[in-house]
C-alpha positions in Angstrom: 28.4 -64.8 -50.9 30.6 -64.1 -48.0 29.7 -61.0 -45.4 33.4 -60.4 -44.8 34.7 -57.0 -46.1 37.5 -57.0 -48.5 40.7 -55.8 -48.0 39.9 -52.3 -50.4 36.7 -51.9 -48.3 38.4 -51.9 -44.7 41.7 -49.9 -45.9 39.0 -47.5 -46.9 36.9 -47.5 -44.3 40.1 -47.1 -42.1 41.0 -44.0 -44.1 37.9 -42.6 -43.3 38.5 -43.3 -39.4 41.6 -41.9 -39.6 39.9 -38.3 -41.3 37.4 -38.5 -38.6 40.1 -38.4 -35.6 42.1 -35.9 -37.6 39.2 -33.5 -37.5 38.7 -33.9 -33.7 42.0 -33.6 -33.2 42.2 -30.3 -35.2 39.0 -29.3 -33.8 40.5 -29.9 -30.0 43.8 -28.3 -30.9 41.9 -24.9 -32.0 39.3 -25.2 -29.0 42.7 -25.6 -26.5 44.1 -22.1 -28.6 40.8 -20.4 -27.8 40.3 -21.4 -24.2 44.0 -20.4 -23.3 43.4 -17.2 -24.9 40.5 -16.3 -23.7 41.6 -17.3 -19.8 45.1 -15.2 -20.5 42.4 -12.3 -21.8 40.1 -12.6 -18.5 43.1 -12.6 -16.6 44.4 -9.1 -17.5 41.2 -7.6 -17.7 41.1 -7.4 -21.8 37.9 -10.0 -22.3 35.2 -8.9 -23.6 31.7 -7.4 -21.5 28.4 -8.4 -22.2 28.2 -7.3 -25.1 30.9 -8.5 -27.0 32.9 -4.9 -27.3 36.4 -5.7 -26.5 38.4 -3.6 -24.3 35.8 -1.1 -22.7 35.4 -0.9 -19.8 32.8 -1.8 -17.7 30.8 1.1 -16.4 31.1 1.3 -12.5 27.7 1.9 -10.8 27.2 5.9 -10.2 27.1 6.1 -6.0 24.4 9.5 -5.0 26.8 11.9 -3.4 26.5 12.6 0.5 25.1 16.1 0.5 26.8 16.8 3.8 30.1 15.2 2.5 30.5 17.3 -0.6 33.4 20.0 -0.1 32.4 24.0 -0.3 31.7 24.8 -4.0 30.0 21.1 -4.7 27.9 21.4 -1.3 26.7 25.3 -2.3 25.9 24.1 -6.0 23.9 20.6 -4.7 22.2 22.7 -2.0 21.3 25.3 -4.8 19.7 22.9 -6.9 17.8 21.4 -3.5 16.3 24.3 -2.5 14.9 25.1 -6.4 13.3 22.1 -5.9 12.4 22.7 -2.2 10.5 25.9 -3.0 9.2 25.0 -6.2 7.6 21.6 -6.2 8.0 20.0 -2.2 6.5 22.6 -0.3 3.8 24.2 -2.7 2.6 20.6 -3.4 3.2 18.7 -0.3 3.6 20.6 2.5 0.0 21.4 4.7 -0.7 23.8 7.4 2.2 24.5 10.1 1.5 23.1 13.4 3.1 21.9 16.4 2.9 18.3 15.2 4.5 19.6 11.7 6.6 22.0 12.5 8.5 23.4 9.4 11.4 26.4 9.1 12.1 28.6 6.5 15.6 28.4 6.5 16.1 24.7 6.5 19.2 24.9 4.8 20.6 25.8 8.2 19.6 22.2 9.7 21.9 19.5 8.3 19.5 16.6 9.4 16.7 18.9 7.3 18.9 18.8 4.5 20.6 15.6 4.5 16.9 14.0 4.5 15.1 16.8 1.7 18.2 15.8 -0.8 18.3 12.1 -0.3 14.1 12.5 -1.3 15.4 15.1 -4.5 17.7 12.3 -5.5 15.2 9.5 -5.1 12.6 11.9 -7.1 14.7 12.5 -9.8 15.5 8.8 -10.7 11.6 7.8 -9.7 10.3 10.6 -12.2 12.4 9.7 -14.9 10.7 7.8 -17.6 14.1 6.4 -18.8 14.8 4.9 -15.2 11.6 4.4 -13.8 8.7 2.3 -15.1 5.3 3.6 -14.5 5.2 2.9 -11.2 7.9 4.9 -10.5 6.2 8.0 -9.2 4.1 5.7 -6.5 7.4 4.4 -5.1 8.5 7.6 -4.5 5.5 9.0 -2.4 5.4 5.4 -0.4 9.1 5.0 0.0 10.7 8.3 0.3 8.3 11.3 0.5 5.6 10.4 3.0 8.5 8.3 5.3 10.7 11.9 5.0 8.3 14.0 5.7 7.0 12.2 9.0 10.8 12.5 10.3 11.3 16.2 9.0 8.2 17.7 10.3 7.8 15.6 13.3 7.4 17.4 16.8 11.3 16.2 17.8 12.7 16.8 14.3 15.3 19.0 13.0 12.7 21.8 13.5 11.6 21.1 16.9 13.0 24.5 18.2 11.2 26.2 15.2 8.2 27.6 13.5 5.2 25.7 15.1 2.8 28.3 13.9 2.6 30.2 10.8 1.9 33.7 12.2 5.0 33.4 14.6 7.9 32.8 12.5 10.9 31.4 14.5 14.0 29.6 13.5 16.4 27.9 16.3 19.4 25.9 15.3 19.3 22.9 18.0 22.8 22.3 19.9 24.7 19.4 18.8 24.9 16.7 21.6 28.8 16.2 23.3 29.7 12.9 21.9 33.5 12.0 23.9 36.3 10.4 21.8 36.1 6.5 21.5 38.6 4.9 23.8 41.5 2.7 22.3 40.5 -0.4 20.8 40.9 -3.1 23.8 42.7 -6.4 22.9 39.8 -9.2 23.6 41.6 -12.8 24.0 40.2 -15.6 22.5 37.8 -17.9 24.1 40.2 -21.2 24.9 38.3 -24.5 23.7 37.3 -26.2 26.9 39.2 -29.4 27.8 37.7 -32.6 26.6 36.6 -34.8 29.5 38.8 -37.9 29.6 
């Protein structure tokens, strides 16, 4: 008995080759289709995000506001807010005796480095108290990183209150001058540096 396949057995078995590299050939025509499309889709910004809804944009990342930046009706509602929180929760809890090495004033709203500091700690408080945003450690972030660091600079002996209340039964409030700060000259064309000459 010979080992040699017959004639029926290799036109079939070539049938069945040629099925085989059909299917691939199918399979890599639609994988083609779907990788053009999906390039063409990334390209002009209709793919899909993470998770798989097409068209949506992607949410851009919410940047805190500038409390000093805002214009006159944002600035007077922010500050608004602030000093709720400022006289309801930062100073009853936080705040100890007035001294000359924590100086405080009761109108700190008039001291823009007061207030530029106090609402950067509001904003950090809010997202650091949040259950949704926070974790537990949250809270403990918030005193390490942003309260006690704040309140060294804000009722330090030079901070913003330096020309004010130093002791509690002598109430004083002094707005400090600005320093002069002169206009930057024009920008000055440096040359390059030329390469030095290779020694021959």
């Amino acid at each position: 008995m010979s080992d040699t396949p017959t004639v029926e057995v290799l036109a079939e078995d070539f049938e069945d080759l040629k099925a085989v590299v059909h299917g691939f050939a199918s399979q890599l025509e639609d994988n083609t289709k779907k990788v053009t499309q999906l390039a063409s889709a990334v390209a002009s910004g209709d793919g899909q995000d993470g998770d798989g809804e097409k068209g949506k944009e992607k949410e851009k990342p919410k940047t805190p506001p500038f409390i000093l930046w805002l214009p006159g009706d944002k600035y007077a509602t922010e500050l608004a807010a602030l000093a709720g929180w400022v006289r309801n929760l930062l100073v009853p809890s936080y705040f100890g005796e007035v001294s000359s090495s924590a100086t405080w004033c009761a109108q700190w709203w008039e001291h823009p480095a007061a207030v530029a500091r106090l609402h950067a700690a509001w904003l950090a408080w809010q997202e650091l108290t949040n259950p949704e945003t926070c974790g537990l450690t949250g809270p403990s972030v918030w005193h390490r990183d942003h309260l006690d660091p704040m309140l060294a600079q804000l009722r330090a002996a030079d901070g913003p209150f330096a020309g004010c209340m130093t002791n509690p039964d002598r109430p004083q409030h002094t707005v400090l001058p600005v320093p002069p700060v002169d206009p930057s000259p024009a920008p000055i064309a440096v040359a390059e540096p030329k390469p030095e000459a290779a020694n021959a």
